[in-house]
LUMMAR-788570 format. One record per residue (C-alpha): residue in one letter; z, y, x; residue number from 1. Coordinates in Angstrom, 3 decimals. Each point is the difference from the previous one (the first is absolute). Example, Ala and Ser with C-alpha at 12.3 -4.5 7.8 and 13.67 -1.06 7.14 Angstrom:
<rs>
R type        Z        Y        X seq
R    a    7.800   -4.500   12.300   1
R    s   -0.660    3.440    1.370   2
</rs>
This chain:
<rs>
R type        Z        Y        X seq
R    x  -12.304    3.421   -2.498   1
R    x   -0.014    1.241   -3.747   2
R    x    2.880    2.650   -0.515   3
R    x    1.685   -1.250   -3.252   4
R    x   -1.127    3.675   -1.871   5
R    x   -3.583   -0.661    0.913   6
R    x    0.576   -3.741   -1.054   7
R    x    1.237    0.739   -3.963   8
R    x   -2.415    3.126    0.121   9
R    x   -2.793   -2.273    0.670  10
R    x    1.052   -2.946   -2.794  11
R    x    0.636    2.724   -2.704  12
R    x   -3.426    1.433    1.044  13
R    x   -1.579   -3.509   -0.725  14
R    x    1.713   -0.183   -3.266  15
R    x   -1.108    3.088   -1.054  16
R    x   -3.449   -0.214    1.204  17
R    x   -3.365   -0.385   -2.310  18
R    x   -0.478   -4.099   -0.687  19
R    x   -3.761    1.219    0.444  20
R    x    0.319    1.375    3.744  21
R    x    1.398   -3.349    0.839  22
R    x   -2.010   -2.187    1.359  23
R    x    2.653   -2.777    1.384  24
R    x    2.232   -0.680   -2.712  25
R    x    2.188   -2.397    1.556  26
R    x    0.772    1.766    3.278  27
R    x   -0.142    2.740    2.193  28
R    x    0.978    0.875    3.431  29
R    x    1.556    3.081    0.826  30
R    x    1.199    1.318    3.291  31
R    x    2.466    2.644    1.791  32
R    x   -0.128    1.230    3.610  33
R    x    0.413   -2.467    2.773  34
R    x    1.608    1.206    3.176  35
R    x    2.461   -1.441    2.710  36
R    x    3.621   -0.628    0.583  37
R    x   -0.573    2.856    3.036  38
R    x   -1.994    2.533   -2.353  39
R    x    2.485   -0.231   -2.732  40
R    x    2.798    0.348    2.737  41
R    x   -1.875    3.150    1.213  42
R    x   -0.863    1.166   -3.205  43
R    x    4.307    0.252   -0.622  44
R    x    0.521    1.165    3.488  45
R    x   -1.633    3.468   -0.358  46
R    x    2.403    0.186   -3.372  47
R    x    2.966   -1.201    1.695  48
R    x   -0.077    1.296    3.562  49
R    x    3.064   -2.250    0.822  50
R    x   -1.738   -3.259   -1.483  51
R    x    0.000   -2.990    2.211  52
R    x   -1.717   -3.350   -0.891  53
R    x   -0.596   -3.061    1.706  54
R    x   -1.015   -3.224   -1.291  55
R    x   -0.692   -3.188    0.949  56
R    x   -3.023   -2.052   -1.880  57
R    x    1.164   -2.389   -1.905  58
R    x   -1.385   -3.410    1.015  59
R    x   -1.936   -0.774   -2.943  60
R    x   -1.786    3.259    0.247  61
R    x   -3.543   -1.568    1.606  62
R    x   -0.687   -1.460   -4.012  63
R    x    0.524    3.797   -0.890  64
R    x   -2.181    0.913    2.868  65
R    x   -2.836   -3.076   -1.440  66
R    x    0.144    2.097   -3.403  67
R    x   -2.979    2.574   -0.190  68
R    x    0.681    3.584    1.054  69
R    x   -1.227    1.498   -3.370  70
R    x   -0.564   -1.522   -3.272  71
R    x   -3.244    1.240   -1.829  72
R    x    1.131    1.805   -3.035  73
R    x   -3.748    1.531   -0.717  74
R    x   -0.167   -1.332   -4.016  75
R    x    3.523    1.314   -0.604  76
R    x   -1.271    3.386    1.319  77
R    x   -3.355   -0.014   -1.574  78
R    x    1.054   -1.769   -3.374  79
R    x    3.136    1.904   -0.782  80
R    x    0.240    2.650    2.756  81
R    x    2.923   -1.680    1.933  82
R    x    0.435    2.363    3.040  83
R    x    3.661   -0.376    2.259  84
R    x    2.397    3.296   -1.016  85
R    x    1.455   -0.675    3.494  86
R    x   -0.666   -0.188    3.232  87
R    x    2.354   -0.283    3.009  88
R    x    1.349    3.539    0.283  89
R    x    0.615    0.645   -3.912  90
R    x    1.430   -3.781    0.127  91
R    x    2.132    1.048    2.644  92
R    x    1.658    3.056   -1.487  93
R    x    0.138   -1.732   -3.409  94
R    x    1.878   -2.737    1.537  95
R    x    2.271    2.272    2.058  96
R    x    0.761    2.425   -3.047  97
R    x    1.422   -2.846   -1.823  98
R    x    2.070   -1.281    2.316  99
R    x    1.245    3.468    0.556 100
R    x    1.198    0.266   -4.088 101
R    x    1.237   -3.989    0.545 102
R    x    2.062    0.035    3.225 103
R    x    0.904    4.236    0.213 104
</rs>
């Protein structure tokens, strides 16, 4: 998953980056942090001691599961110095903060 910060961070960083670090001019992958339904579930629980999830897989979630576990982002990160601002805990309370200003 690519928090949506980390995602504009990253394409403004590849704007703004020298034409003669890049190497791939026509693309670039760049990743976030992968985790699970149950981590991210965790991850809230020990912020929200009364959190309760369940969930049940949605049925087309074996093509999600044929998708690769981590996409190789290695030229955005040597070309342009693409490195993830988040990972699951600063996700987490990012997320959590803002739906504390939106909701009350």
């Amino acid at each position: 998953m690519m928090y949506m910060p980390d995602a504009i961070k990253g394409t403004l960083d590849l704007m703004d980056a020298p034409l003669e670090n890049l190497k791939h001019h026509s693309d670039f992958n760049f990743a976030g942090v992968s985790f699970s339904a149950q981590e991210l579930a965790d991850c809230i629980a020990t912020r929200m001691p009364d959190f309760e999830c369940t969930f049940n897989p949605d049925s087309r979630q074996a093509i999600a599961d044929s998708w690769p576990d981590s996409i190789d982002d290695s030229a955005a990160s040597k070309e342009w110095g693409w490195k993830p601002s988040y990972d699951l805990e600063k996700m987490s309370d990012d997320m959590l903060e803002n739906l504390k200003r939106k909701l009350g």
